[in-house]
N, C-alpha and C positions, 0 to 999 in steps of 0.2 A: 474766209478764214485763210490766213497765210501761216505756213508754215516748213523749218527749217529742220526736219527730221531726218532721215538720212537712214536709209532701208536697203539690203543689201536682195538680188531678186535675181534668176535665170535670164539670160539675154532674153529669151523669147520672151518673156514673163514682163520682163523689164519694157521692152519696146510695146509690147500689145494695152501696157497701161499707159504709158506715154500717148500711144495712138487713140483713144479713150478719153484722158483727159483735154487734147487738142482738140478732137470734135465736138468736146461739151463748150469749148472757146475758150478754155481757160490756157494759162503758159505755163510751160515747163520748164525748169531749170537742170542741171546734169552736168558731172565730172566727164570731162571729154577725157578718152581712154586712147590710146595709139599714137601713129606717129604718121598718119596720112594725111594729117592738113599743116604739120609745120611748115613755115615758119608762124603762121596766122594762128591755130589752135594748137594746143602741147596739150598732151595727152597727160592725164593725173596733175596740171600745173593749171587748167582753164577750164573754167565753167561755160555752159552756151546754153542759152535763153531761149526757146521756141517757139512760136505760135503757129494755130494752124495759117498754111496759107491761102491769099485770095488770089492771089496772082504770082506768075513767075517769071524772074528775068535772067539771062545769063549774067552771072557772077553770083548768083546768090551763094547761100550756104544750105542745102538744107538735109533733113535727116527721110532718107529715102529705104523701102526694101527693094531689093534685089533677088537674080536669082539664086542659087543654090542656097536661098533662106538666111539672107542676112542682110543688115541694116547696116546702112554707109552714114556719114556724116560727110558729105562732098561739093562740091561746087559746082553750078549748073554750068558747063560749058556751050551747049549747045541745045535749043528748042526747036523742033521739028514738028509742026503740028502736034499731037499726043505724046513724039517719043524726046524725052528730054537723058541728055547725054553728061555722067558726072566725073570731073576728074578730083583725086584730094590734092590740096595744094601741093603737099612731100611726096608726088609720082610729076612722072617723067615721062611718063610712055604709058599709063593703064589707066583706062578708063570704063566705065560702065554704062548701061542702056536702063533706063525702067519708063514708064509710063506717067505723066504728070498723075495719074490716080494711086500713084504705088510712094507718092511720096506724103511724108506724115505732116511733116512739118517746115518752117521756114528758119534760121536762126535770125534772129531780130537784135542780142546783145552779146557778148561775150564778156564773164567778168575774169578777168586778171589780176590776182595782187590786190586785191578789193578795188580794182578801178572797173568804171564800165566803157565798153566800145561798144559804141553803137556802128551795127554791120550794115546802115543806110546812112552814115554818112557819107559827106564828098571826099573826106579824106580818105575813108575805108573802101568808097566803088574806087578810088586813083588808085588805092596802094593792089585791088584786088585786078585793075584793068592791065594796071603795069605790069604784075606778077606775070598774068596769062600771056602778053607781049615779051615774055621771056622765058616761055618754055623752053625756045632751042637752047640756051644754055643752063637752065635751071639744074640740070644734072650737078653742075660745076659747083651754081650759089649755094644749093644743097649740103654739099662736100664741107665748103666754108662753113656755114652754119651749123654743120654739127662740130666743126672743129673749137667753135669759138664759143657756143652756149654752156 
């Protein structure tokens, strides 16, 4: 049974069911909040799709806990045997540490404007591989992008 109801819940509350319905297999959908993965996710503008994951690659996207008790939506920058490292695409300079067992899930789609991305395509690992190829000036492309959105 599918359904589009729309429940308002305490972060923890909210992430602990997400994490819940992942490991029973099923996907989760979710208004992305913030402004740490523009230009790729926009906070209260894009939806993102999750399932649990079977595997991890860098570039992915996925929704991970962290320490001081809180849930990133971030991008796998780097795997290290167990310690998988995330940065959000709208930083510059911060990133975070967790343990591939600390992450819930994978994004798999993001919808926009009623359109769907799929986050496993060729065009989406280019546009995600180029992004990371342009961290030393992303500060700059940043600047622009919020100038002009």
């Amino acid at each position: 049974m599918h359904s589009n109801s729309k429940i308002a819940l305490p972060n923890n509350s909210f992430f602990l069911e997400i994490k819940g319905l992942l490991e029973q297999g099923r996907t989760v959908t979710f208004l992305a909040s913030g402004n740490s993965m523009r230009p790729f996710i926009r906070g209260n503008r894009d939806s993102v799709v999750l399932q649990k994951h079977t595997s991890l690659s860098v570039g992915d996207i996925v929704l991970a806990f962290i320490d001081n008790n809180r849930y990133v939506l971030h991008r796998v920058i780097n795997i290290n045997n167990d310690n998988v490292t995330l940065m959000g695409d709208g930083n510059y300079n911060t990133t975070e540490t967790c343990s591939a067992n600390d992450i819930l899930g994978k994004a798999i789609q993001i919808i926009r404007n009623g359109k769907t991305i799929d986050c496993e395509s060729p065009t989406e690992q280019k546009k995600s591989h180029l992004w990371r190829k342009l961290l030393p000036i992303r500060r700059y492309l940043l600047f622009l992008y919020r100038l002009v959105e």
